[in-house]
C-alpha positions as CSV (number, residue, x, y, z in Angstrom):
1,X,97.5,76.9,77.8
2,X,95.6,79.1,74.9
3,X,93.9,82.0,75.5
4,X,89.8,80.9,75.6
5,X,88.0,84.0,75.8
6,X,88.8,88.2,74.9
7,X,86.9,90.4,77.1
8,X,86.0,93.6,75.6
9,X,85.3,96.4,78.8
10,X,82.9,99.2,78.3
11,X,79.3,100.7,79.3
12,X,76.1,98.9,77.7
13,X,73.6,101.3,75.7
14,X,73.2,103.8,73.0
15,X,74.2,106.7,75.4
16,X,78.0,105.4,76.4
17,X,78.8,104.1,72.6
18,X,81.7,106.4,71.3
19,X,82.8,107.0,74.6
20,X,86.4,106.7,75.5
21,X,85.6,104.1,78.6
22,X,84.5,101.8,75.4
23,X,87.4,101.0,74.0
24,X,87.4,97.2,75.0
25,X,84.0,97.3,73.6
26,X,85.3,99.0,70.2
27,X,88.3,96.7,69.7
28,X,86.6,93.5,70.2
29,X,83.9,94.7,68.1
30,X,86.8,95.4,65.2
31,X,87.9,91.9,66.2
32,X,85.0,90.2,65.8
33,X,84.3,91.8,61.9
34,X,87.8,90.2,60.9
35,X,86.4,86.8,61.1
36,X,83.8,85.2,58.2
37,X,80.3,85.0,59.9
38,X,80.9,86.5,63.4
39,X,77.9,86.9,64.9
40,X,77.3,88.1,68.5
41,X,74.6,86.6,70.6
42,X,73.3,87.2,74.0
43,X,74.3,84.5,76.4
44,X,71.5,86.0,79.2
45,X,72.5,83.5,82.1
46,X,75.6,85.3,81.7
47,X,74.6,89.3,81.4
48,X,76.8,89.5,78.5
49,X,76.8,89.4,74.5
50,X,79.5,86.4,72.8
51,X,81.4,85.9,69.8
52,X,82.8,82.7,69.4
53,X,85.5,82.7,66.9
54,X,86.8,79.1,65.7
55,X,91.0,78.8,66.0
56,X,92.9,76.1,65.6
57,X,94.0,75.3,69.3
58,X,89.8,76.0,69.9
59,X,87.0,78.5,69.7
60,X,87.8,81.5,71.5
61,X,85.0,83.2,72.9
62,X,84.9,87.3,72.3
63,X,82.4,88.7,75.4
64,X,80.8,92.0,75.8
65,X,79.8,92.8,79.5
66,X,76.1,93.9,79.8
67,X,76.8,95.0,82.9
68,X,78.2,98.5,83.8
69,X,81.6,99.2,84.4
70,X,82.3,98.9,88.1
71,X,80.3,95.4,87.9
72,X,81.9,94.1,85.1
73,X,83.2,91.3,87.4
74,X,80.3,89.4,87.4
75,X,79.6,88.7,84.0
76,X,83.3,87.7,83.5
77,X,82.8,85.0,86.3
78,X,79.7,83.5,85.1
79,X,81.3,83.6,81.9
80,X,84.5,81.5,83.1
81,X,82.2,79.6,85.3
82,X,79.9,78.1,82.3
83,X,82.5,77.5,80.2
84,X,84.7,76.2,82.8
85,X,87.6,79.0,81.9
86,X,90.6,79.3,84.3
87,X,91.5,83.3,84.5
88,X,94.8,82.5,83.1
89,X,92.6,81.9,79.7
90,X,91.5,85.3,80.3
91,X,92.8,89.0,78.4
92,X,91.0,91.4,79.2
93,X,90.7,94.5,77.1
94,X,90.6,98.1,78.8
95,X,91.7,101.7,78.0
96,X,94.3,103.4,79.5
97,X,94.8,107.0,80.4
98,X,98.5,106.8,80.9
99,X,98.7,105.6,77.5
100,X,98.8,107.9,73.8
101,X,95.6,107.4,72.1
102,X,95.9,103.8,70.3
103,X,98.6,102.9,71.5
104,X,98.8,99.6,73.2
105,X,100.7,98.1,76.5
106,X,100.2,94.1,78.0
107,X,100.5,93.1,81.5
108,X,99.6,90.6,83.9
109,X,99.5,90.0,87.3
110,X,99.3,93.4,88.2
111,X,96.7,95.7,90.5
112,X,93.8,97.5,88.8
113,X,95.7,101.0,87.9
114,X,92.9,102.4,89.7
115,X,90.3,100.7,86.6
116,X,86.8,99.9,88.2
117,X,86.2,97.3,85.4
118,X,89.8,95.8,86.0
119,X,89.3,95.8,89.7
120,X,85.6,94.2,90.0
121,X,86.8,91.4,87.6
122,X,90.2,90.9,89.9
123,X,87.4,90.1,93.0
124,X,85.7,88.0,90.7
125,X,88.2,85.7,88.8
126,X,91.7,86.6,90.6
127,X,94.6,88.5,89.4
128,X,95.9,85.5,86.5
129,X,94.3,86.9,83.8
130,X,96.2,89.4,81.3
131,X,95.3,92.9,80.8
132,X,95.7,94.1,76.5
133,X,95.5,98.1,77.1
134,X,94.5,100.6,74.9
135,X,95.5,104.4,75.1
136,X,92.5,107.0,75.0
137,X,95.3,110.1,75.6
138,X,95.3,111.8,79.0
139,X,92.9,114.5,80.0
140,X,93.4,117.9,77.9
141,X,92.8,119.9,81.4
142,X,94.2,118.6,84.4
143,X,91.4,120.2,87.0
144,X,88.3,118.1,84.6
145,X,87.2,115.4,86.2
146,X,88.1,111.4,85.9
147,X,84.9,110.3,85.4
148,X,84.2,113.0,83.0
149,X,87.0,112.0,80.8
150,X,86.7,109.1,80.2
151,X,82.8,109.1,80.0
152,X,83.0,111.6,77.5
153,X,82.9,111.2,73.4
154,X,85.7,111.4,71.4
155,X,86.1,114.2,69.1
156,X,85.5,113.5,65.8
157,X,89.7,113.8,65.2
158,X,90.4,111.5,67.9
159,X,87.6,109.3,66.7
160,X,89.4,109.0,63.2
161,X,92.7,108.3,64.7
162,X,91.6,105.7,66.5
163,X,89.9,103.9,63.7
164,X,93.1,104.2,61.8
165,X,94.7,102.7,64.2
166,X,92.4,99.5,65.2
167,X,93.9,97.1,62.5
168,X,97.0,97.1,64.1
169,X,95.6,97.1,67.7
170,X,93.4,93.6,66.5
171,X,97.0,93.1,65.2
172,X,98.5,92.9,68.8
173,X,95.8,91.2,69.9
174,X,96.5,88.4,67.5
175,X,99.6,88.5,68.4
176,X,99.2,88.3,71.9
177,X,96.6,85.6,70.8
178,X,98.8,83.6,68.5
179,X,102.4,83.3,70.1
180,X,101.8,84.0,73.7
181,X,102.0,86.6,76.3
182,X,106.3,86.5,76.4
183,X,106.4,87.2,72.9
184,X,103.1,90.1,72.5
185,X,105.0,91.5,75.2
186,X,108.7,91.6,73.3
187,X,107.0,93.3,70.7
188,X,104.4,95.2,72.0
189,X,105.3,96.8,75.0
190,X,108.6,99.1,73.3
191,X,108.1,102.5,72.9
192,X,104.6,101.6,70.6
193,X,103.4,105.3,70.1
194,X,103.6,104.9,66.6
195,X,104.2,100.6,66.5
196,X,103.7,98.9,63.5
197,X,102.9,95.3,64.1
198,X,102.1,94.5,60.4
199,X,105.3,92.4,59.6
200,X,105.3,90.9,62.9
201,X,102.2,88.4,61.9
């Protein structure tokens, strides 16, 4: 089975963009812009934005949640519904504060990490589908908030980092994409602060 659709987790509107709880939004956003004439469009029955990207095993479908967060669930499901996607078709794309900013980690079949996004679309669609995580750092002080973190900008350093880092995140992600979860996760998931995945395409 090929992977059908990427789903990109994150906040709609202008006043979570740059936020570290984007960074599904971010990386299939970077995705998308490697393509010739990717376009996004609002699929409304669904409450969510699509890419579809032609492959050769089929078009894979890029979706933006409009939805917040905690319901991104929903979306997801009408989503797989409509296109009649099983959730084993399914990587989903979330940040990780365990993780070192950029870096990257795969996993299925697993619980939420305590993720509200992960976690409303595991009541929606099951657990089958794979979770591609991307590090946003851990918090700088350990009494601030959860919520604050990760709804909170990234600093213009971190920002840059980040951005440096993207093409060989969308690198994993093809990957994952093009050989299959066993293999993304030979490569991907070894120590990967610093992972190069150039040569592995």
């Amino acid at each position: 089975m090929f992977f059908r659709a990427v789903v990109g987790l994150g906040n709609p509107g202008a006043i979570y963009e740059n936020t570290r709880h984007n960074v599904g939004f971010w990386v299939v956003d970077y995705f998308a812009r490697t393509f010739e004439n990717s376009v996004w469009q609002r699929g409304r029955s669904m409450a969510a934005s699509l890419c579809r990207i032609p492959r050769p095993d089929g078009t894979l479908l890029l979706v933006k949640g409009d939805d917040f967060m905690n319901l991104s669930g929903g979306p997801v499901a009408k989503v797989c519904t409509f296109f009649k996607i099983p959730s084993a078709a399914v990587v989903v794309i979330c940040d990780d504060i365990t993780l070192d900013l950029g870096q990257m980690k795969i996993t299925e079949r697993c619980g939420s990490a305590g993720h509200n996004g992960v976690k409303s679309i595991l009541g929606a669609i099951g657990p089958g589908f794979v979770r591609f995580r991307v590090g946003i750092g851990k918090k700088k002080h350990p009494a601030m908030e959860l919520a604050d973190y990760v709804l909170g900008r990234f600093g213009a350093e971190e920002a840059e980092i980040l951005s440096k880092k993207m093409p060989n995140i969308c690198n994993g992600l093809r990957l994952l994409l093009d050989k299959g979860i066993l293999s993304a996760m030979n490569v991907v998931n070894r120590s990967v602060c610093e992972q190069n995945l150039t040569e592995q395409q």
